[in-house]
C-alpha positions as CSV (number, residue, x, y, z in Angstrom):
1,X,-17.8,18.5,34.0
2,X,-17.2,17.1,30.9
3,X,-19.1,17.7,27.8
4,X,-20.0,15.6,24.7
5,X,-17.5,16.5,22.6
6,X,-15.3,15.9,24.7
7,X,-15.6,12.5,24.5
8,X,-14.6,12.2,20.4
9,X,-11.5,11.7,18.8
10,X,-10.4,14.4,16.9
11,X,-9.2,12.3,13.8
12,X,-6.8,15.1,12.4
13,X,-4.9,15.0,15.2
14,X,-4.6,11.5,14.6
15,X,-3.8,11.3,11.4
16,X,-0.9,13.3,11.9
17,X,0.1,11.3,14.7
18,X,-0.3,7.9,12.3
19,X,1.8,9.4,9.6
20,X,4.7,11.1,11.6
21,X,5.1,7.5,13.1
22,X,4.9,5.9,9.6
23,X,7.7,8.2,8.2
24,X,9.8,7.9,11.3
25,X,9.3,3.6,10.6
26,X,10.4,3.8,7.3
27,X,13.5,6.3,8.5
28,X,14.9,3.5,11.2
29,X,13.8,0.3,8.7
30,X,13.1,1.3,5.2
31,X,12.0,-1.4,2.6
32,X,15.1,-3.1,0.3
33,X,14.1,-4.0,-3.1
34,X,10.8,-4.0,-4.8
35,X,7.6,-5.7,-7.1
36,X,7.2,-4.1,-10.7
37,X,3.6,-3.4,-11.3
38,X,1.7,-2.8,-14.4
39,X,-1.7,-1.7,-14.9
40,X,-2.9,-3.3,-17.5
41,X,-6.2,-1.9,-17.6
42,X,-7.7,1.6,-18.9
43,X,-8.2,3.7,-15.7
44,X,-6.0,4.9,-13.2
45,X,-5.6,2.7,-10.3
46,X,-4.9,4.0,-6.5
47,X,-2.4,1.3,-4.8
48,X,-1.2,0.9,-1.3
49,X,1.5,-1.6,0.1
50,X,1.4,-3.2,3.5
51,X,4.7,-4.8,4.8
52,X,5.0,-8.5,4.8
53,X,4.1,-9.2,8.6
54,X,1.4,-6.2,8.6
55,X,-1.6,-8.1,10.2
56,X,-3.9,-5.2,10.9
57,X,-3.3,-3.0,7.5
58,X,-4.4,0.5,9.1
59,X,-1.6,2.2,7.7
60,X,0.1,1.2,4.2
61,X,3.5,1.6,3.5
62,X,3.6,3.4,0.4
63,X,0.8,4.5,-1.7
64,X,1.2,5.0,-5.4
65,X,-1.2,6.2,-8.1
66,X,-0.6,3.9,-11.7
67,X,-1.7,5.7,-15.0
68,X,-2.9,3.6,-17.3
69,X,-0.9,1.2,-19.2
70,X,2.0,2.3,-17.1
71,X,4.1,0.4,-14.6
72,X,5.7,1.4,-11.0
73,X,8.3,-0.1,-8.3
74,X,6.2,-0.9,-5.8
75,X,7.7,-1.7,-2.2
76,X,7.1,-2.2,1.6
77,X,9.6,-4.6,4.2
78,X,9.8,-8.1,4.0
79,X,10.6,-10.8,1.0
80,X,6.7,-10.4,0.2
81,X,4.4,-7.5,0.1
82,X,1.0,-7.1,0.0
83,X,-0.6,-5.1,-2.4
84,X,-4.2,-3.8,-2.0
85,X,-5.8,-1.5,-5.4
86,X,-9.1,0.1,-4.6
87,X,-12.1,-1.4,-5.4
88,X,-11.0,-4.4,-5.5
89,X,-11.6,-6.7,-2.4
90,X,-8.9,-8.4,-1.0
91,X,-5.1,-8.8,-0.7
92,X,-2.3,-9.7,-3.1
93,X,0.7,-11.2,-1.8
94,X,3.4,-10.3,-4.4
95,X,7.2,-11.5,-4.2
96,X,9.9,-9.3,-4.4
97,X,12.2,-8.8,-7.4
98,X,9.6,-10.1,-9.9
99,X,7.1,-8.4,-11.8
100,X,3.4,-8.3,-12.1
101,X,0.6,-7.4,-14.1
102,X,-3.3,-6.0,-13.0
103,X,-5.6,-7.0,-15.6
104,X,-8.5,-4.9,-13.5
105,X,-9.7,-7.6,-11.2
106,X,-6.4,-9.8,-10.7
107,X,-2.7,-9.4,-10.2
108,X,-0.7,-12.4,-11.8
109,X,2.9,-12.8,-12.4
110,X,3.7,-11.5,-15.6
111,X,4.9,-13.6,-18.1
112,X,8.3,-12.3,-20.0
């Protein structure tokens, strides 16, 4: 006989599961170069990278919190990653080996 609770997903379990096989992806294929990414703005922004081909986006590559006025190496596989910030909807697609700037709702190439 089974009972109700048998019948959820215990979502600890899973998260484990998602990021042991995340780590052991990045082991046997890790990323090669990487976008420079400013936050232009005032806050702190939290960003995650999806590789190139990532079509479903469940689990990021990399996730990276930017101070203020600051600027990381942000990275994932593929010529072209795709950066998502929180709170703001939607993708950027950003190429490798250039650098960008977030000016709080926008990432554009930054000019030198």
């Amino acid at each position: 006989m089974t009972t109700t609770s048998d019948k959820f997903v215990d979502f600890g379990t899973f998260q484990v599961f998602m990021d042991a096989a995340n780590t052991l992806s990045k082991l046997f294929s890790p990323a090669q170069g990487s976008v420079v990414l400013y936050n232009n703005t005032d806050r702190v922004i939290n960003v995650r990278t999806f590789d190139e081909k990532d079509a479903l986006r469940v689990i990021a590559y990399d996730t990276w919190k930017i101070g203020p006025k600051q600027a990381v190496d942000v990275t994932a596989r593929g010529k072209r990653i795709q950066v998502a910030i929180e709170g703001i909807s939607g993708l950027f697609i950003c190429a490798k080996s250039q650098a960008y700037g977030f000016d709080g709702k926008n990432i554009l190439p930054k000019k030198n």
